[in-house]
C-alpha positions in Angstrom: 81.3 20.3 100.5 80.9 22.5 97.7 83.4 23.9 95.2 83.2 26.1 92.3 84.9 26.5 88.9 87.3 29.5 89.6 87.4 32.8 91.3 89.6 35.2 92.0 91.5 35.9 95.6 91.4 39.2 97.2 95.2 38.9 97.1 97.2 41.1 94.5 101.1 41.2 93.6 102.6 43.9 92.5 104.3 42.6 88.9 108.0 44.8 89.0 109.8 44.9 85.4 112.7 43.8 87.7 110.9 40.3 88.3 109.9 40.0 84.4 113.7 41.0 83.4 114.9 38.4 85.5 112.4 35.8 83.8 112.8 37.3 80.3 116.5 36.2 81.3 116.4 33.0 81.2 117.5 30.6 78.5 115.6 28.3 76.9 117.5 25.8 78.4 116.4 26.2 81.2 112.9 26.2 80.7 111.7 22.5 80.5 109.1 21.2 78.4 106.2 20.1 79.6 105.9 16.2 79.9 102.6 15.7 78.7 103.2 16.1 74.9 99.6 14.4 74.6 97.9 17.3 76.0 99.0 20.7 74.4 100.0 21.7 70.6 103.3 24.1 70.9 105.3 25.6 73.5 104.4 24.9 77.0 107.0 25.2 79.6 107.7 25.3 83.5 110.3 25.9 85.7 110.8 24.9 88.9 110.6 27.1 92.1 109.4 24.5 94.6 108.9 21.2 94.8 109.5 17.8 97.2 113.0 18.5 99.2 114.4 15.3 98.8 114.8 16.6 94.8 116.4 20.0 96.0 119.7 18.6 94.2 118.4 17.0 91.7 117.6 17.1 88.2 115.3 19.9 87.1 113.2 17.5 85.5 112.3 15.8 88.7 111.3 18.9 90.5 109.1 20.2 88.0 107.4 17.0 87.3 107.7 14.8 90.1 105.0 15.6 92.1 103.5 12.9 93.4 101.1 12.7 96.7 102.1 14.0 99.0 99.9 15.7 101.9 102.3 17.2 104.0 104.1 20.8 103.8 107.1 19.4 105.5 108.1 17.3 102.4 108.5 20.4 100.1 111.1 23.0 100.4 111.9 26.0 98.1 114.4 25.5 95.7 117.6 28.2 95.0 115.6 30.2 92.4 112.7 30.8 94.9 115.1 31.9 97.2 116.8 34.3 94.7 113.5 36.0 94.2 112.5 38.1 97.3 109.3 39.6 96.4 107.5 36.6 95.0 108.8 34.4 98.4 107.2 37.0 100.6 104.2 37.3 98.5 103.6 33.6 98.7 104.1 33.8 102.7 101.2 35.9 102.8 99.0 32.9 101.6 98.2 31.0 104.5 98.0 27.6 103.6 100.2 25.2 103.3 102.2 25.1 100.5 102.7 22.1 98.7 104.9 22.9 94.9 105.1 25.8 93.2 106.2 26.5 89.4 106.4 29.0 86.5 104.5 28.1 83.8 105.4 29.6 80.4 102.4 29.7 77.4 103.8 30.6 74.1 101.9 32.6 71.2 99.7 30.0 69.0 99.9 27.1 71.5 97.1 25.4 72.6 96.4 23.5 75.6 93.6 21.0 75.1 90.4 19.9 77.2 91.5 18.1 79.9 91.2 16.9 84.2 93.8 17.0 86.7 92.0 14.1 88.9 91.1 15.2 92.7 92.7 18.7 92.2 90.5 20.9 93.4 89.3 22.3 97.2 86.6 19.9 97.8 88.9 17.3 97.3 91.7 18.1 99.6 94.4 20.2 97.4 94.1 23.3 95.3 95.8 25.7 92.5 96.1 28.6 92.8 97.1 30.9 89.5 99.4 34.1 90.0 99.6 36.2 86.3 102.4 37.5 85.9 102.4 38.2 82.2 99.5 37.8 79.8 97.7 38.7 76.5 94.3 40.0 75.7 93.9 37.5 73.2 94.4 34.1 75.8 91.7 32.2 76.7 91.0 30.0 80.0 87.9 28.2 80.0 86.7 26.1 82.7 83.5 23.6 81.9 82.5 26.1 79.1 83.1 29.4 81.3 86.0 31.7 80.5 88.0 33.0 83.5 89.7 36.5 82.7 92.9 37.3 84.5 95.0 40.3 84.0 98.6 40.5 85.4 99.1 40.7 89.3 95.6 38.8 90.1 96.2 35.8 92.2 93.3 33.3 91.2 92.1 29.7 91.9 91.1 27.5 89.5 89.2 24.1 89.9 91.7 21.8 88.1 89.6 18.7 88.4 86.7 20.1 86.1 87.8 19.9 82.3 89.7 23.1 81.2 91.7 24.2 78.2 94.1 27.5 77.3 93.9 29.0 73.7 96.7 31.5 73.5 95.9 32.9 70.5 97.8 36.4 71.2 101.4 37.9 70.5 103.7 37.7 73.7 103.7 34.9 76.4 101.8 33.9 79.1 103.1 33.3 82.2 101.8 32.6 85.5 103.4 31.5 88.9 101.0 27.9 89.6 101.2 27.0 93.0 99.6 24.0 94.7 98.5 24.0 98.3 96.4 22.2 100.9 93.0 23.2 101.0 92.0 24.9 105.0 89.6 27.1 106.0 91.9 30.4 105.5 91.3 29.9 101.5 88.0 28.4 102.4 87.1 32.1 103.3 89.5 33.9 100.6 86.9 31.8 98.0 83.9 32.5 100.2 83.2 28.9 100.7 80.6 27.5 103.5 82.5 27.3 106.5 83.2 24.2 108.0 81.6 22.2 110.7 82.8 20.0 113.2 81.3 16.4 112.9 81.0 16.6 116.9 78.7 19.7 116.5 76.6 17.5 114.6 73.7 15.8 115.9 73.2 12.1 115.7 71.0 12.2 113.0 73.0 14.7 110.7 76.6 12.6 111.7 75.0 9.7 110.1 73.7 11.4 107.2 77.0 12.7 106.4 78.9 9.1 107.0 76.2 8.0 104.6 76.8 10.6 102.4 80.4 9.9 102.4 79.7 5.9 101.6 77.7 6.6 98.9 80.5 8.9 97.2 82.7 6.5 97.3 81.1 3.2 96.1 79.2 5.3 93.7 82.2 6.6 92.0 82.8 5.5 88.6 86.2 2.8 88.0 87.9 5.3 85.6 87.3 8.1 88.2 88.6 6.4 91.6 91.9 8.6 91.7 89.5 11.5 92.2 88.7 10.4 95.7 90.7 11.3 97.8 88.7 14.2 99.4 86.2 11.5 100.6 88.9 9.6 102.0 90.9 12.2 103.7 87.7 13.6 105.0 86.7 10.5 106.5 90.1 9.4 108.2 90.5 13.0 109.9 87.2 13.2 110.4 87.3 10.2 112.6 90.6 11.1 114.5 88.8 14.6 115.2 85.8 13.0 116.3 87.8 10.0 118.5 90.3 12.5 119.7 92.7 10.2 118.3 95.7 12.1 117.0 96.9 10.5 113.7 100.8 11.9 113.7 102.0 12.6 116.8 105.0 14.9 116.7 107.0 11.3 118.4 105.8 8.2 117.4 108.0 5.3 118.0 104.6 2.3 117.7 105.6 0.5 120.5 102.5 -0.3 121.5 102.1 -3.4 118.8 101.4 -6.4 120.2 103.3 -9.6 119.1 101.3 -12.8 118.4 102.7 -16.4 117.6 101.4 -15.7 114.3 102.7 -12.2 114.0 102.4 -8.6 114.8 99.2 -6.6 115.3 100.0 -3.1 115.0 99.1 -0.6 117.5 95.8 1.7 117.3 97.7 4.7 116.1 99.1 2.7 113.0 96.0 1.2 112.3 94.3 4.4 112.3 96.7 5.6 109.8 95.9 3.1 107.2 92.5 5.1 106.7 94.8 7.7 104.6 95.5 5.7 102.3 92.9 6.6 99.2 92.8 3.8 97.2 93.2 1.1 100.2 90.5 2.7 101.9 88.2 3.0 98.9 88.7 -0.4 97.0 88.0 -2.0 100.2 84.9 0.1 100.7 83.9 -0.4 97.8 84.1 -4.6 97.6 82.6 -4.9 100.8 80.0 -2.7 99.7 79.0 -5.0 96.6 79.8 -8.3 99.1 77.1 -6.7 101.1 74.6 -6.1 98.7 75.1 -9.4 97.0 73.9 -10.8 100.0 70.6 -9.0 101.4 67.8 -10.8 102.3 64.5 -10.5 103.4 64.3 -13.1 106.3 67.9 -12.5 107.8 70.8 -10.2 108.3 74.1 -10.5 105.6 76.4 -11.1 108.9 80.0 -9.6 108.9 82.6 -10.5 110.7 85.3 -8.0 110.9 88.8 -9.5 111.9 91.3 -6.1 113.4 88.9 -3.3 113.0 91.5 -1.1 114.6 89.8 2.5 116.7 87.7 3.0 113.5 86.6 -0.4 111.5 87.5 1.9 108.4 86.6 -0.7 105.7 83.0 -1.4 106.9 81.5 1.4 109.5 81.2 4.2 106.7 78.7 1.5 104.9 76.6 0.6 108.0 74.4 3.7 107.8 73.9 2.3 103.6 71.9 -1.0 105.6 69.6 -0.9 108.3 70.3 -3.3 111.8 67.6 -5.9 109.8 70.1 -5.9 106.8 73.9 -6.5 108.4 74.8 -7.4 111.3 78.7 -7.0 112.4 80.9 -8.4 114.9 83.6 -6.5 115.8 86.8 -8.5 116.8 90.4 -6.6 117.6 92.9 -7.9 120.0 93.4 -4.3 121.2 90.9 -3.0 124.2 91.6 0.5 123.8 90.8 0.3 120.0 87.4 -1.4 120.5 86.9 0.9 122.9 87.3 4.0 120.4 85.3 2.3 117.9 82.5 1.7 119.9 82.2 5.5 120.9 82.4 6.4 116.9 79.6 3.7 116.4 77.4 5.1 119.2 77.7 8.6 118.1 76.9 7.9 114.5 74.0 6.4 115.7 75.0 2.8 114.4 75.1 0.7 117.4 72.2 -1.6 116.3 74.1 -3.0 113.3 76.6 -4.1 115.6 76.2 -7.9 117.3 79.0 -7.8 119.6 82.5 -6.2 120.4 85.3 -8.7 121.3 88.8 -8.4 122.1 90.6 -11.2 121.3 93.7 -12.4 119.2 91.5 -13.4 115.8 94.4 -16.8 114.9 92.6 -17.8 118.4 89.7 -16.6 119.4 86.7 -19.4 118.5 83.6 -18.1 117.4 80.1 -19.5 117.9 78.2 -19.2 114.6 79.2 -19.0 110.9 79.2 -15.6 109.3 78.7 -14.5 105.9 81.6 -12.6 104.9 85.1 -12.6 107.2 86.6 -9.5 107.0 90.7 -9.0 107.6 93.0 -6.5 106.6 95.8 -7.3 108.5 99.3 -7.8 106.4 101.9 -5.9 104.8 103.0 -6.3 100.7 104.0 -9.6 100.4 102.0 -10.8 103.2 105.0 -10.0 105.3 105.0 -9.7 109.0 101.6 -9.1 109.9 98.9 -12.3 110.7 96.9 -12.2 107.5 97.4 -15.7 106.5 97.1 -17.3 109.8 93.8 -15.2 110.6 92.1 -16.5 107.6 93.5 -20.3 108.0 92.2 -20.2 111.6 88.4 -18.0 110.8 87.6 -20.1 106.8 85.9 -22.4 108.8 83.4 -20.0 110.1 82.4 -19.5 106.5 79.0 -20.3 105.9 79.4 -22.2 102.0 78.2 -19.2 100.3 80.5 -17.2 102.4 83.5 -15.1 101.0 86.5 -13.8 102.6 87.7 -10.4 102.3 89.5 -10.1 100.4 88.8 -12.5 97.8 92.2 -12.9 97.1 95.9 -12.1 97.4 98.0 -12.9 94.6 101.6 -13.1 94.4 104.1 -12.5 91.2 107.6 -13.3 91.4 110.3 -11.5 89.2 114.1 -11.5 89.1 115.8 -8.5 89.2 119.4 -8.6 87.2 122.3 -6.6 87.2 120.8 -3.4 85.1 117.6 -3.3 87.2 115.4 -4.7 84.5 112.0 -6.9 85.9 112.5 -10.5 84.3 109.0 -12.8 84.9 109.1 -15.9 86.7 106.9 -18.5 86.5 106.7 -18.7 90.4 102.8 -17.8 91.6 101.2 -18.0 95.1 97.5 -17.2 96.3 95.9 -16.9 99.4 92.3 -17.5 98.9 89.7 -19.5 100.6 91.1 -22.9 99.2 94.7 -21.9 100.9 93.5 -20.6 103.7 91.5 -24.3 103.9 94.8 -25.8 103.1 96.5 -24.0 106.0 93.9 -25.3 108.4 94.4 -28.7 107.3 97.7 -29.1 108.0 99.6 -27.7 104.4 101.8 -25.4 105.7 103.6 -25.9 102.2 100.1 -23.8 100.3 102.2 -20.6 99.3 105.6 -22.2 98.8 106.3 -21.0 95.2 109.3 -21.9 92.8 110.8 -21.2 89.6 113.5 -21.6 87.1 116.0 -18.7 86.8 115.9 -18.3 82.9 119.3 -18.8 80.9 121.7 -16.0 79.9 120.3 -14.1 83.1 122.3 -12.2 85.6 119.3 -12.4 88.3 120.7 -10.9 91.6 117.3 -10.6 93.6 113.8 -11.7 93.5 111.1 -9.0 93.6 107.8 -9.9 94.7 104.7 -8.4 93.6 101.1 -8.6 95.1 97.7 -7.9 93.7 94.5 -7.7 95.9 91.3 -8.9 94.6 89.5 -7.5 97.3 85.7 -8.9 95.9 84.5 -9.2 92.7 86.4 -6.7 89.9 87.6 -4.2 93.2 91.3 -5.2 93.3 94.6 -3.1 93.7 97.5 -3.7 92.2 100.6 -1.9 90.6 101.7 1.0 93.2 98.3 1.7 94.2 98.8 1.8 97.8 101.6 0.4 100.7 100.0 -3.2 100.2 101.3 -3.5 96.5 105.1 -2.2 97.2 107.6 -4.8 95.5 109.0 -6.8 98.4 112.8 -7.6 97.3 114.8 -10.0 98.7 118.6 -10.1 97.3 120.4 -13.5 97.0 123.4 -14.5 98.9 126.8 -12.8 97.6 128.0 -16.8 96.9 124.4 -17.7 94.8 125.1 -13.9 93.4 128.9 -15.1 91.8 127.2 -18.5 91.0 124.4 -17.2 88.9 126.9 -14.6 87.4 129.2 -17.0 86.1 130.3 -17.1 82.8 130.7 -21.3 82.1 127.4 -21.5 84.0 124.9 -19.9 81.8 122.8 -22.6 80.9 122.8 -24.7 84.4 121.1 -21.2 86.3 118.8 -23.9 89.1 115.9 -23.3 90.8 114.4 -20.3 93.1 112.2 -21.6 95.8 110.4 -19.3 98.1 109.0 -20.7 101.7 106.3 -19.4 103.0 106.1 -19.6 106.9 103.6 -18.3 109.1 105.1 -18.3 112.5 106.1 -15.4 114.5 107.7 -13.4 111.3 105.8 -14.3 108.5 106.9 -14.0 105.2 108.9 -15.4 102.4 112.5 -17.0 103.1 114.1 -17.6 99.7 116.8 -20.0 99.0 118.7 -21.6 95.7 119.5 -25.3 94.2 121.8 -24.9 91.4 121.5 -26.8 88.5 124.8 -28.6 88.2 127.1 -31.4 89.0 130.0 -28.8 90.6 129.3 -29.0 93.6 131.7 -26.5 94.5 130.1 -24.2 92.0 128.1 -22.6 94.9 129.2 -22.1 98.8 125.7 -22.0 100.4 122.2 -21.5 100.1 119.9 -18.4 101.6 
């Protein structure tokens, strides 16, 4: 898809001295400075016209700033001063895209905005900004990868945000531009006089593949430091899919009943499994892993064979790579428990042209199903932060034997971190660790269903009321997610008992805290239960345990 650096819309406002008055009007105070003090010298401020709804009542500082991802139009609303300001709302209804936040931005004289990216901010990558002058001065200057962009007051122009840009305002009266961010469609595709858009089932076989290959390679060729930036790969591939699947990805009622629950947990339906493709950086470490896992592998006399453990309707972490290998390369075996998933997939495979890469399609429960051979690389995505709920453990305890020895599972790794969480909301380590890797999953098979017990010693002089758990994913190699990088990494909390709560809170028991333990089971609700052993000889110090 191609982009460009900036250009201006065929859309003009009509700047009325009543809309300046009415800005010139406000007091500093209610102007906010902007929260990156790292990237500008002087006065740089914004206020808030639009933003995510659930902050329609809250602080200033959270509309203006909080804007984290968020792909749908429905989530933002416009806030009281939009809707105080008639002309610029009906201007902005004219612009027919959706409309994601939308802000005054305030430039003072002598201030200096340095070079800088906003990561994935641009058309090609799924969102764009759009620039409305309102007010400006001769003497500022916008440049965009070395090219200046000139606007003069009323012009409504888009500017690529993800290449590096600066501001020098080095004129006499302020700058100030409405900056609004929307989703990128084909209406603005035409407004910028952009390629129009193609249809991946207009495509012939040939060209589909090329462009799933040319998808692949943007994403595993991506530099670490730049991963943020792909989430225009990554949305293009998941709708992409659904379009070409006829599989829609939010249906206006979706209740996911059609889950099916295993002895070992649940499998989540085709529609939720689909949905997992949105997520960037899920979808992209993965891709990227299996991709090295893959390579690491190739030989001349045999195929690296994959076996890929709840593919869902489009086997998301491995069929964008498949056109990267030929069928002498990789071999895959397909494995979900849902029919009408494998069913899906196997239309998507056909009409990229990939069906030769794939061994076989089986529908089966993977904690069951006994395979013939050993494969290279067993692939399962199937769990929830905290390995909660979903069959991840029990998939790989039950498939590790079908490793060959040089095999890997994917992910490498799942590691687990437990905190305590006290009174004032403050994150207090614990020494308690777990980690489901090939050696667990081994230990699972054998008998140990004890491999991901973890337990700790509260710390003295704490007022611990819960126990967070955090979990990292080395997926292969240095690929991993961690932090908030996607659903997978969400702190999983579970609160103690009110009884354990007054126990640990006590005043004469400070130094006798006791001990945290938390079981892992992997029956039909996996997950962690937690309970407590105080360390003391009053037994009537504590009612219960968890």
């Amino acid at each position: 898809m191609l982009d460009i650096g900036f250009r201006r819309l065929p859309l003009d406002f009509p700047v009325s001295p009543t809309l300046l008055a009415s800005i010139e009007a406000l007091s500093d105070s209610e102007w906010l400075a902007h929260v990156n003090r790292a990237c500008y010298d002087g006065e740089w401020d914004v206020f808030p016209l639009r933003g995510l709804a659930k902050y329609q009542d809250q602080s200033p500082i959270l509309q203006a700033f909080a804007l984290e991802e968020s792909e749908s139009e429905a989530d933002f609303d416009n806030y009281a001063s939009l809707q105080s300001c008639p002309e610029l709302t009906a201007f902005l209804a004219q612009l027919s895209c959706p409309i994601l936040s939308v802000r005054l931005m305030r430039l003072s004289p002598g201030a200096t905005i340095a070079p800088h990216r906003d990561h994935g901010l641009c058309f090609s990558k799924g969102q764009a900004r759009l620039h409305l002058c309102l007010q400006t001065d001769p003497d500022v200057e916008f440049i965009i990868e070395g090219e200046s962009a000139h606007m003069s007051e009323g012009e409504l122009w888009y500017l690529n945000a993800d290449m590096e840009h600066a501001v020098y305002h080095r004129g006499s009266k302020d700058r100030i531009h409405v900056v609004i961010d929307c989703i990128a469609n084909d209406w603005l595709r035409n407004m910028l006089g952009l390629p129009e858009h193609r249809e991946l089932a207009d495509y012939s076989v040939p060209e589909r593949q090329a462009w799933l290959t040319k998808l692949a390679e943007q994403i595993v060729s991506c530099p670490h430091e730049e991963r943020y930036g792909l989430r225009q790969p990554v949305r293009e591939l998941a709708t992409s899919l659904a379009n070409l699947s006829a599989l829609d990805l939010h249906p206006d009622i979706f209740l996911d009943t059609e889950f099916t629950m295993t002895p070992y947990g649940k499998a989540v339906s085709m529609t939720t499994a689909a949905q997992c493709a949105e997520e960037v950086l899920r979808t992209a470490v993965f891709v990227r892993g299996i991709y090295q896992a893959i390579s690491e592998r190739l030989h001349p006399e045999q195929p690296v064979s994959v076996l890929y453990a709840g593919t869902g309707p489009f086997a998301t972490l491995l069929l964008p790579l498949m056109g990267m290998f030929s069928a002498e390369q990789l071999q895959v075996t397909m494995l979900d428990i849902h029919a009408e998933s494998l069913e899906k997939l196997q239309a998507l495979v056909d009409a990229f042209g990939l069906g030769d890469r794939v061994a076989v399609y089986t529908c089966a429960d993977a904690t069951r199903w006994q395979p013939e051979v050993q494969f290279d690389l067993v692939v399962s995505e199937t769990m929830k932060a905290a390995l909660a709920t979903e069959p991840q453990v029990s998939i790989f305890s039950h498939l590790v034997s079908s490793l060959k020895p040089t095999g890997s599972l994917i992910p490498q790794a799942v590691e687990l971190s437990a905190y305590g969480l006290d009174l004032n909301g403050e994150r207090i380590p614990l020494a308690a660790k777990g980690r489901l890797d090939r050696a667990t999953a081994s230990d699972f098979a054998s008998g140990n269903q004890q491999a991901l017990n973890m337990s700790a010693a509260l710390p003295e002089q704490s007022s611990i009321q819960a126990i967070e758990i955090c979990t990292e994913i080395k997926v292969y190699g240095h690929h991993s997610l961690a932090g908030y990088d996607c659903s997978l990494n969400l702190p999983f909390v579970i609160p103690f008992s009110s009884s354990t709560q007054q126990f640990i809170s006590g005043s004469e028991t400070s130094k006798a805290r006791g001990v945290v333990q938390l079981g892992y089971s992997t029956g039909s609700e996996p997950g962690y239960t937690l309970s407590f052993t105080p360390l003391t000889t009053d037994t009537t110090a504590i009612e219960g345990q968890e």
